[in-house]
C-alpha positions in Angstrom: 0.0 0.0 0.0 2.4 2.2 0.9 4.2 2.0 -2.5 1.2 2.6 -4.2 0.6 5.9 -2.4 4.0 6.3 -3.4 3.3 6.1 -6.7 0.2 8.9 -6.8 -2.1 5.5 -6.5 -2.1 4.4 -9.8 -3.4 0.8 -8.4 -4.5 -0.2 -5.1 -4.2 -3.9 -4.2 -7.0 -5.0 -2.2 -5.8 -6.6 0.7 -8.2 -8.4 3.1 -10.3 -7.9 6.3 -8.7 -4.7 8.1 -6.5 -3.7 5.9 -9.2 -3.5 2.7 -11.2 -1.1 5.2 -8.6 1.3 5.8 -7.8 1.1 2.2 -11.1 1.8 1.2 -11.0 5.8 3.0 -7.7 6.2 0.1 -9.4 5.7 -2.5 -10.9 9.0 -2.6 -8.4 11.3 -4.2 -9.0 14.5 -2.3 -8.2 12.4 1.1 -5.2 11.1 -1.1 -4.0 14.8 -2.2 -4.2 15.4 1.5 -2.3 12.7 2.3 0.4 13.8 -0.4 1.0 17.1 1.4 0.6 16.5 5.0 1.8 13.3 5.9 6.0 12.7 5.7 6.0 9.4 5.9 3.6 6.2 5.7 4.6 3.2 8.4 3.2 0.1 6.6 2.0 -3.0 8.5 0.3 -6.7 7.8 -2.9 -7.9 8.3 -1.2 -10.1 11.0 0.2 -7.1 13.4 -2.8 -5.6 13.0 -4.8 -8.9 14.7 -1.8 -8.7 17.2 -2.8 -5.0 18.3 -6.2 -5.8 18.8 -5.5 -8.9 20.9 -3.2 -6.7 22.8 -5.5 -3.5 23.2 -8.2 -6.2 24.5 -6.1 -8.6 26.8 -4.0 -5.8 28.6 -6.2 -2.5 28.6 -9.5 -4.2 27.5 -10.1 -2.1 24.9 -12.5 -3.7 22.2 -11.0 -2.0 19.1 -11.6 -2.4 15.1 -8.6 -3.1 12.8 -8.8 0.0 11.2 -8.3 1.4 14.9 -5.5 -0.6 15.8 -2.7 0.3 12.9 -1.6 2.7 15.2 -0.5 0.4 17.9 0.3 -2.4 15.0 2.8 0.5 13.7 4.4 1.6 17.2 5.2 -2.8 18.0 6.8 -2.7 14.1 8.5 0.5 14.2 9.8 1.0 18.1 13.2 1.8 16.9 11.8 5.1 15.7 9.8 6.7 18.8 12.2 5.0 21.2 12.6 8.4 24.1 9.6 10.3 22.7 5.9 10.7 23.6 3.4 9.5 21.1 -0.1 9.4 21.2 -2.1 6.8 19.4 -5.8 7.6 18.9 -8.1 4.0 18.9 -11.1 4.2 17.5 -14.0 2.0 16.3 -15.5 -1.5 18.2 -17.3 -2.2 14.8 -15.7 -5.8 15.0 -17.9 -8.4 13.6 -18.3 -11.6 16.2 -16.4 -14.7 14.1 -13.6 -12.2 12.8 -12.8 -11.9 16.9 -13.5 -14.8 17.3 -10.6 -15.5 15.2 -8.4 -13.4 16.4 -8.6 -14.7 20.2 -8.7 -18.9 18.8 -5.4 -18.0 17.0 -3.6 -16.1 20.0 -0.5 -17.0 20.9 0.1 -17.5 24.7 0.1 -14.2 26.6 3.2 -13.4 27.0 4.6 -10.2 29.6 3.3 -6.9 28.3 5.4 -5.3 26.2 6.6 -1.3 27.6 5.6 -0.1 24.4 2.0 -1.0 25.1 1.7 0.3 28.5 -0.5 3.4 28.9 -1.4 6.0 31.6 -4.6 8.0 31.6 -4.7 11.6 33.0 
């Protein structure tokens, strides 16, 4: 996805579940243009980290949250390395998660491991 914004979407692959819904919102080329100017950088993620944040935002802050709302937290796991020492806020939105795709999510989970520091959060 990200190369295809790259390259003033020409073509947008489809991917599936979470990802096809964030990719929907780009298709629109006045969000895109907006995109263009704004944003420096995109931080690209898979279909799998994005299932990982949302078994992580509901196992250790139970917080029910739609794919589309967990690349945030998919993107800060992926790309620590680059807001290791600095404050970032990640804004979760959306519980529109359908039963048997949570379902899925929770039969394929891995163990729970420790949290990880990167996911701890305070609230003020």
């Amino acid at each position: 996805m990200g190369q295809s914004l790259r390259l003033k979407l020409q073509e947008l692959q489809m991917p599936s579940m979470h990802l096809s819904m964030i990719c929907t919102f780009i298709l629109f080329r006045s969000i895109f243009r907006h995109i263009r100017r704004y944003a420096d950088d995109i931080l690209v993620v898979d279909e799998n980290e994005i299932q990982d944040a949302m078994l992580d935002l509901l196992r250790y802050h139970h917080q029910l949250v739609e794919g589309a709302g967990a690349t945030g937290v998919a993107a800060l796991k992926r790309y620590s390395s680059l807001f290791a020492n600095k404050r970032v806020a990640i804004v979760l939105g959306g519980a529109a998660v359908e039963y048997d795709t949570l379902r899925t999510i929770i039969t394929a989970a891995r163990p729970s491991p420790s949290p990880s520091p990167t996911l701890m959060c305070t609230e003020k």
